[in-house]
C-alpha positions as CSV (number, residue, x, y, z in Angstrom):
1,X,-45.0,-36.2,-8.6
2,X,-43.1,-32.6,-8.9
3,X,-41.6,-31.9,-12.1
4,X,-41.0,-28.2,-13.1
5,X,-39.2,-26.9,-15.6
6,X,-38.9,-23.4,-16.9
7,X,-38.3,-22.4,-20.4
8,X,-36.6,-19.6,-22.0
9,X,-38.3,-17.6,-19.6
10,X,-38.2,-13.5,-20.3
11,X,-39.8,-11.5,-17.0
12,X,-40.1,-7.9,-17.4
13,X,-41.1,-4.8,-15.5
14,X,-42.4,-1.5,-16.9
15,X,-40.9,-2.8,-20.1
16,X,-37.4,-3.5,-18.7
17,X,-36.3,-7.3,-19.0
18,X,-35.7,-8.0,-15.2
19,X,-34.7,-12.0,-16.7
20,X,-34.2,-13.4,-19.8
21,X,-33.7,-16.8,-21.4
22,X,-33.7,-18.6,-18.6
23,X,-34.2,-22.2,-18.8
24,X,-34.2,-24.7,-16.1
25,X,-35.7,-27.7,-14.3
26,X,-36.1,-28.8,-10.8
27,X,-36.1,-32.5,-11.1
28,X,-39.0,-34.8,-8.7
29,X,-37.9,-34.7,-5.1
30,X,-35.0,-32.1,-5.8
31,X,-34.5,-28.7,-4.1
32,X,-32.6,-26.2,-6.3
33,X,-31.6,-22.5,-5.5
34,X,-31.8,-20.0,-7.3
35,X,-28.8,-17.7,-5.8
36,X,-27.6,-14.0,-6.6
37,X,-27.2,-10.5,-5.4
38,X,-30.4,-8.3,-4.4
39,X,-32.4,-7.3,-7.2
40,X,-31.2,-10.4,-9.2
41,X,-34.6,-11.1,-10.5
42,X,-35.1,-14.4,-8.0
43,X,-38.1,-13.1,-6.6
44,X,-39.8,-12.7,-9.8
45,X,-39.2,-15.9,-11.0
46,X,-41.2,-17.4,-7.9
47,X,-44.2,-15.1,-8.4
48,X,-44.2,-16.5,-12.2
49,X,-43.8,-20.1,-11.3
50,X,-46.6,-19.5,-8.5
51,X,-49.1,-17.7,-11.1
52,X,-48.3,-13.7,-9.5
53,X,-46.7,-12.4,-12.5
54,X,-47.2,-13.2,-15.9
55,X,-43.8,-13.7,-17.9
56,X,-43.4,-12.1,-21.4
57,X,-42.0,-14.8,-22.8
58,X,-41.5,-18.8,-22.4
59,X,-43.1,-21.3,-20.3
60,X,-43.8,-22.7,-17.1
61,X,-44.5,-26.0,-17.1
62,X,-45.6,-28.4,-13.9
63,X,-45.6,-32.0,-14.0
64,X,-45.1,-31.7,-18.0
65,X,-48.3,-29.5,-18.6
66,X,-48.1,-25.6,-19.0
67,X,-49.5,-23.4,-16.4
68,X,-49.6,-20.4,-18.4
69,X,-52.8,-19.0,-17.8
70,X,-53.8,-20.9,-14.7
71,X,-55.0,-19.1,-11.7
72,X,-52.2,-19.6,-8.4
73,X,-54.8,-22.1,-6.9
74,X,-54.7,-24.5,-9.5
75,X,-51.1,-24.4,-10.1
76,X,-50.2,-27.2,-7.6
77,X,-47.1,-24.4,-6.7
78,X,-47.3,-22.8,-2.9
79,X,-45.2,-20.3,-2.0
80,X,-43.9,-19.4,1.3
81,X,-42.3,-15.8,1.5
82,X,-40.1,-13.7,3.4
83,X,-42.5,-12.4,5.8
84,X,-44.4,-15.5,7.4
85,X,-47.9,-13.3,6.4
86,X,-49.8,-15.4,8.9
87,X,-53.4,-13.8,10.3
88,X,-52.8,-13.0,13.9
89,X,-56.3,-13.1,14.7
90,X,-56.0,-16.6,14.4
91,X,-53.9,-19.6,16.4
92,X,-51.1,-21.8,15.3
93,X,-53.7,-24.5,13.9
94,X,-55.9,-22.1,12.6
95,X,-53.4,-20.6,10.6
96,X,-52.5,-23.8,9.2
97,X,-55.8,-25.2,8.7
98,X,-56.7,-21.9,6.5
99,X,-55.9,-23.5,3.4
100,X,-57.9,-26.6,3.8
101,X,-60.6,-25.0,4.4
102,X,-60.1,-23.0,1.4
103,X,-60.3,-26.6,-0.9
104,X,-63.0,-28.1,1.0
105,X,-60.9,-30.9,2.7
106,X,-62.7,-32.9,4.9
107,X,-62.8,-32.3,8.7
108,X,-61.1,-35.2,9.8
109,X,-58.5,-35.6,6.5
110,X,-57.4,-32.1,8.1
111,X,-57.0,-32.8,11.3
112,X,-55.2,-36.1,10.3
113,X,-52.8,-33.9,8.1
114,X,-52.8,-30.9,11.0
115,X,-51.5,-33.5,13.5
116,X,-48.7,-34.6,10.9
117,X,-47.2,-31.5,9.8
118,X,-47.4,-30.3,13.4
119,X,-45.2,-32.8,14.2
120,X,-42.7,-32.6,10.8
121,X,-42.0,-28.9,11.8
122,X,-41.7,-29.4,15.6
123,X,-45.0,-27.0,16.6
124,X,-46.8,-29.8,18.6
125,X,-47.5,-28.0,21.8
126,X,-48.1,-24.6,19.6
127,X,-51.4,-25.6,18.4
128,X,-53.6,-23.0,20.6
129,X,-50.9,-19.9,20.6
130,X,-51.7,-16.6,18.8
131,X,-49.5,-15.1,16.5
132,X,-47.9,-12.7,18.9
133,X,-47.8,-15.3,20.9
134,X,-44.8,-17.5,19.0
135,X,-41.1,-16.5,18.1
136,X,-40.1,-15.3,14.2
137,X,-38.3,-18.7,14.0
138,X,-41.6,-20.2,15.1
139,X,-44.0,-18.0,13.0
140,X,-41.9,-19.1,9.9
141,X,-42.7,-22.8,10.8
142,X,-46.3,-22.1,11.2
143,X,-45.8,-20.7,7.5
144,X,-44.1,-23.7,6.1
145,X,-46.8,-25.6,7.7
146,X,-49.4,-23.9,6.1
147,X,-47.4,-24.3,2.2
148,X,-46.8,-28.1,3.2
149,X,-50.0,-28.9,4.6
150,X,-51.7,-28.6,0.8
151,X,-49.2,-31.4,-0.4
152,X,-48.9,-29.3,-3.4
153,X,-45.9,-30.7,-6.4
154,X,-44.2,-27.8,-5.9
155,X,-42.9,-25.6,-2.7
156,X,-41.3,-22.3,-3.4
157,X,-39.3,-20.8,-0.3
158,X,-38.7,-17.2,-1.0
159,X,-35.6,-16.0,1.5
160,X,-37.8,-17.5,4.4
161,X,-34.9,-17.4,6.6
162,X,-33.1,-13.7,6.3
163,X,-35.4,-12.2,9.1
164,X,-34.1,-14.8,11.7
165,X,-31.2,-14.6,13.6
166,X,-28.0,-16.3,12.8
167,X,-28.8,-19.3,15.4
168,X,-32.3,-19.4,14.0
169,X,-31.4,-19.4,10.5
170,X,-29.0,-22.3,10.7
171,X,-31.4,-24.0,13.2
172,X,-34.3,-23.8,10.1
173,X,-31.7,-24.3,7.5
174,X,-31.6,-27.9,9.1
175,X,-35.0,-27.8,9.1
176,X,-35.9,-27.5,5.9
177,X,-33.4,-30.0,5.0
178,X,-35.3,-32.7,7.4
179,X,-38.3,-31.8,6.2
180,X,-37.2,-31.6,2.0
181,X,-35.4,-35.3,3.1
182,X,-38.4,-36.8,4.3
183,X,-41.0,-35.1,2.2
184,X,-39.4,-35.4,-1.0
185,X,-41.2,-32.4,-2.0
186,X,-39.8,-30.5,-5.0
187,X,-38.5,-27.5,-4.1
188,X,-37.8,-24.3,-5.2
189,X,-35.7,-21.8,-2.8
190,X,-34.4,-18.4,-3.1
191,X,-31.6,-16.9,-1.3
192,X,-29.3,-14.0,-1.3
193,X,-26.6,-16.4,1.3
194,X,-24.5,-18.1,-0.4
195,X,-23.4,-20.5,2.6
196,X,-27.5,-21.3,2.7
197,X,-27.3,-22.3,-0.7
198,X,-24.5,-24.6,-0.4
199,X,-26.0,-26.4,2.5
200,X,-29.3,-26.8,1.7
201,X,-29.3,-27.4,-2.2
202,X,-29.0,-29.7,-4.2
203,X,-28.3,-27.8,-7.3
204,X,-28.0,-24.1,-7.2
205,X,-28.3,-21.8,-10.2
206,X,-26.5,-18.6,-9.8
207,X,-28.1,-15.8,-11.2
208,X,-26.2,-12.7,-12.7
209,X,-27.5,-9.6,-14.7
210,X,-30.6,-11.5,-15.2
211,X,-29.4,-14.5,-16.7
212,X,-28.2,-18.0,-15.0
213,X,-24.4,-18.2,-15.6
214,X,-24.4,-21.0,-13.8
215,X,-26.0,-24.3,-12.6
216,X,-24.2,-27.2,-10.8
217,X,-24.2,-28.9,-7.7
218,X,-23.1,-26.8,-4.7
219,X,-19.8,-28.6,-5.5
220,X,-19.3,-27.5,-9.0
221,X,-20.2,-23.6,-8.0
222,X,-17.5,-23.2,-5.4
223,X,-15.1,-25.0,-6.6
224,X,-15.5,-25.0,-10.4
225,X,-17.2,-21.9,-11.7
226,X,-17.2,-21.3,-15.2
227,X,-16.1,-17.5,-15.1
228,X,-14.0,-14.8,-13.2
229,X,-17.9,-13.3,-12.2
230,X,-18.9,-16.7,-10.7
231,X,-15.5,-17.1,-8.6
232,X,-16.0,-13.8,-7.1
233,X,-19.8,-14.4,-6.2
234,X,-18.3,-17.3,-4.1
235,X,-15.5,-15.3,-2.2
236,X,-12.9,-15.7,-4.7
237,X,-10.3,-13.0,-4.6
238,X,-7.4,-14.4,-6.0
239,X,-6.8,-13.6,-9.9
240,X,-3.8,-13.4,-11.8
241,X,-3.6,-12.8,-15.5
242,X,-0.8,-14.3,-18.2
243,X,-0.6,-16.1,-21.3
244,X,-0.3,-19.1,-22.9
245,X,3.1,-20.2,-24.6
246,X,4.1,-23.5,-25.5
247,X,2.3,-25.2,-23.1
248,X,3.3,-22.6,-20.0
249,X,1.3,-20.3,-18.4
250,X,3.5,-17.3,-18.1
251,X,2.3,-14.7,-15.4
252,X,4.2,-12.3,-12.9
253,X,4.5,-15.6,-10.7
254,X,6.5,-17.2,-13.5
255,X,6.2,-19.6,-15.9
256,X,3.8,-23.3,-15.3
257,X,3.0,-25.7,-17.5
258,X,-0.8,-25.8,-18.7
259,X,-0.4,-28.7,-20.9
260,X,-3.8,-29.1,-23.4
261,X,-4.7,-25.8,-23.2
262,X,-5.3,-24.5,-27.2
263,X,-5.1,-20.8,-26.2
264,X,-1.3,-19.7,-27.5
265,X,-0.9,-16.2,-27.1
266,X,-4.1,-15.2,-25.4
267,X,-4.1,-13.5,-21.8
268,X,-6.0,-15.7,-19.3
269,X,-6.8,-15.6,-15.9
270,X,-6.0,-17.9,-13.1
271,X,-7.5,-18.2,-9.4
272,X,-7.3,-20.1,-6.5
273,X,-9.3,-19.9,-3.4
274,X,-7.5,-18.3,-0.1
275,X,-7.9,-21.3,2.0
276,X,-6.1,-23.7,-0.5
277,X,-2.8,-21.5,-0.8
278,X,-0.2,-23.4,1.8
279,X,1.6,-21.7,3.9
280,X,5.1,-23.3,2.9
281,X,7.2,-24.7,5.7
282,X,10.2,-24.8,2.7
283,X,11.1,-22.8,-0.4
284,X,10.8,-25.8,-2.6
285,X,8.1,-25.3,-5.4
286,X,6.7,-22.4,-3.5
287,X,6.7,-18.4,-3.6
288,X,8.5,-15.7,-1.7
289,X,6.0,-13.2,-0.1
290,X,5.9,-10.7,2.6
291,X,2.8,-10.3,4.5
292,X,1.1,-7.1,4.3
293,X,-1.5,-7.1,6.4
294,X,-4.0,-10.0,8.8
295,X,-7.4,-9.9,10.0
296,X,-8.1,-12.3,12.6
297,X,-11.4,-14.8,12.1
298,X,-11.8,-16.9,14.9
299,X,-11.3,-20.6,13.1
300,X,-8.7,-18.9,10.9
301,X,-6.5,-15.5,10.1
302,X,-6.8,-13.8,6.9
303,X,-3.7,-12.8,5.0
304,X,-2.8,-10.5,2.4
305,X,0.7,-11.2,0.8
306,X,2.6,-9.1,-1.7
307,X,4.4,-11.6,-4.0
308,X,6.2,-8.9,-6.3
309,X,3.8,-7.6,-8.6
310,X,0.7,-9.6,-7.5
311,X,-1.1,-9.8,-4.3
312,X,-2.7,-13.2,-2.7
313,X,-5.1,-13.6,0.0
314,X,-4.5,-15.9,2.2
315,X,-6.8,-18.0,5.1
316,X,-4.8,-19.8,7.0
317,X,-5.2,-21.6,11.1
318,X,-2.4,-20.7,12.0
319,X,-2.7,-17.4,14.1
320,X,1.0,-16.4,14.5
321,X,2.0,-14.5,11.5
322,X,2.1,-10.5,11.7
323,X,2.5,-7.8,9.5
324,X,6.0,-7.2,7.3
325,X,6.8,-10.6,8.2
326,X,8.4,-12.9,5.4
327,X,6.6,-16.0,4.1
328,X,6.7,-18.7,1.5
329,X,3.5,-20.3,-0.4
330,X,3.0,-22.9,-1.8
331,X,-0.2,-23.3,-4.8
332,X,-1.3,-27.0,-4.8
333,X,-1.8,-27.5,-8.6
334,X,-5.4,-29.5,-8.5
335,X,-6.7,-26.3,-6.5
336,X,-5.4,-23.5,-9.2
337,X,-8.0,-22.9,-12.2
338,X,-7.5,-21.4,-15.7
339,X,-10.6,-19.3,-17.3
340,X,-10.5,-19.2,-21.1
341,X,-10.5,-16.0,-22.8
342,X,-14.1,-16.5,-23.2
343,X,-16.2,-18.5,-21.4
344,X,-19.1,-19.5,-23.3
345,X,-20.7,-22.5,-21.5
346,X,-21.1,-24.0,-17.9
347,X,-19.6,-27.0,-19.2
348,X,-16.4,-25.7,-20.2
349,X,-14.0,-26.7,-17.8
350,X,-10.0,-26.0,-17.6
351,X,-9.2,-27.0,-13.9
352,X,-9.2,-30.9,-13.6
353,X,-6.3,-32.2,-12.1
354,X,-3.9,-33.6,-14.9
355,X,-6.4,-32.2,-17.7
356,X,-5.7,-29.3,-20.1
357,X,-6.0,-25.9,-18.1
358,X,-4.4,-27.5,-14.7
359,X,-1.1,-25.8,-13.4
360,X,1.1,-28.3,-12.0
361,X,3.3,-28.4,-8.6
362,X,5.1,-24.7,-8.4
């Protein structure tokens, strides 16, 4: 079992709330992220949950019972951190073993579990090499090996993979996903990357001037996020601002219906995400623009368009648009999202096709 759930958790240094109110709980078998910019406060909520840093206020609680109090090594939480922290005067199984030692396992219990978690995180062959001896891909295994080794409820994985290089990182990004598939261990991660997050999680909680504005499945975050702060965490670039009249959503772009939407005569953002504006191959129901400038990406080209008054960016495959050139877009309407004036919960939502806050067809 692996059940942990934070409450209204407050985490302070030198007197300075670093996070406050957070609630939230990592379900049995789930792996949730904890997301957000550097300096977020992520970090400090994994040394709480692991027993290094005592919170000011609220409560950790694993498997239903409060750890407040309780030293790291009886909290059932193991956390593997940035740096893999390994002893280099040891080898790969030594390393791994250090643990077991540590809780008096049986000899031949460890070297049954060795064996398997050599195997899990592909270091079979590994078991006599020194530190020094191993890659930084390889050195973070051995330290995964060592957290998972303990079969502890609760594995906390704090930005493991942002020393590694980008064909290592993806590499254990699909790692950890094997291993979180077939473990079932609940999991806590940590991560700056938004991309990591969204492959690896199941649920990710996006953490913003020390609070969690958001949690939701990787899903929900990108494509629905509660706020204009949340849409540009995610890459999202596009905002235009109007008001509600009658039913229309009057803006510089003119004048769509938002039927449902109880907001007459407030001004309201919209977005929509670069890669779901079409490049129009007609002017019907789309928007006259002139291309200011590109930026090619490899998979696609990056457009910025002056429509009048408001600029769009644009991601696009096609490859063969240049500068000053004419275009027309088109803004599918179940891709375009309305924020509220003021967006009070997570599960406030104004963008679901056919439901108050969605623009229709331009």
């Amino acid at each position: 079992m692996g059940v942990l759930a934070l409450n209204e958790l407050d985490i302070a240094y030198g007197g300075e709330a670093v996070i406050r109110g957070l609630s939230l709980e990592v379900a049995e078998g789930e792996i949730v992220s904890l997301l957000g910019p550097s300096a977020a406060g992520k970090t400090s909520i994994l040394k709480a949950v692991a027993g290094l840093l005592a919170p000011a206020r609220g409560d950790i609680r694993i498997d239903g019972r409060s750890v407040l109090g309780l030293p790291p090594e009886k909290r059932s939480a193991v956390m593997v951190f940035q740096k893999p922290l390994l002893f280099p005067f040891m080898n790969v199984v030594q390393n791994i073993a250090f643990g077991l030692r540590m809780q008096g396992v049986a000899p031949a219990e460890a070297r049954g579990r060795i064996r398997d978690i050599l195997e899990l995180t592909q270091l079979t062959g590994l078991e006599g090499r020194k530190v020094h001896e191993i890659s930084g891909g390889q050195q973070q295994r051995v330290a995964l090996a060592r957290a998972l080794v303990l079969k502890p409820s609760i594995l906390l994985l704090d930005e493991p993979l942002s020393n590694l290089d980008a064909n290592l990182r993806q590499q254990m990004r699909e790692l950890i996903q094997d291993i979180q598939a077939e473990t079932r261990i609940t999991t806590l991660f940590v991560t700056h990357d938004q991309s990591e997050a969204l492959m690896i999680s199941h649920r990710i909680g996006l953490l913003l001037g020390g609070r969690l504005r958001q949690v939701g499945t990787p899903r929900d975050l990108f494509h629905r996020p509660v706020d204009r702060e949340v849409a540009g965490f995610f890459g999202g670039c596009n905002f235009f601002e109007g008001r509600i009249r009658q039913g229309a959503f009057d803006c510089d772009l003119g004048s769509f219906p938002a039927p449902g939407v109880n907001a007459n005569g407030h001004r309201l953002t919209a977005t929509i995400r670069p890669e779901d504006i079409v490049i129009a191959a007609d002017s019907d129901h789309s928007i006259a623009g002139r291309v200011r400038k590109t930026s090619f990406e490899g998979t696609a080209t990056r457009l910025w368009v002056d429509c009048g008054a408001v600029s769009l960016v644009v991601l696009t495959p096609r490859s063969d648009l240049a500068t000053g050139q004419p275009v027309r877009l088109r803004l599918p309407a179940e891709k375009i999202r309305i924020f509220p004036p003021e967006m009070k919960s997570a599960s406030a939502d104004f963008s679901e096709p056919s439901s108050p806050g969605s623009l229709k067809d331009l």
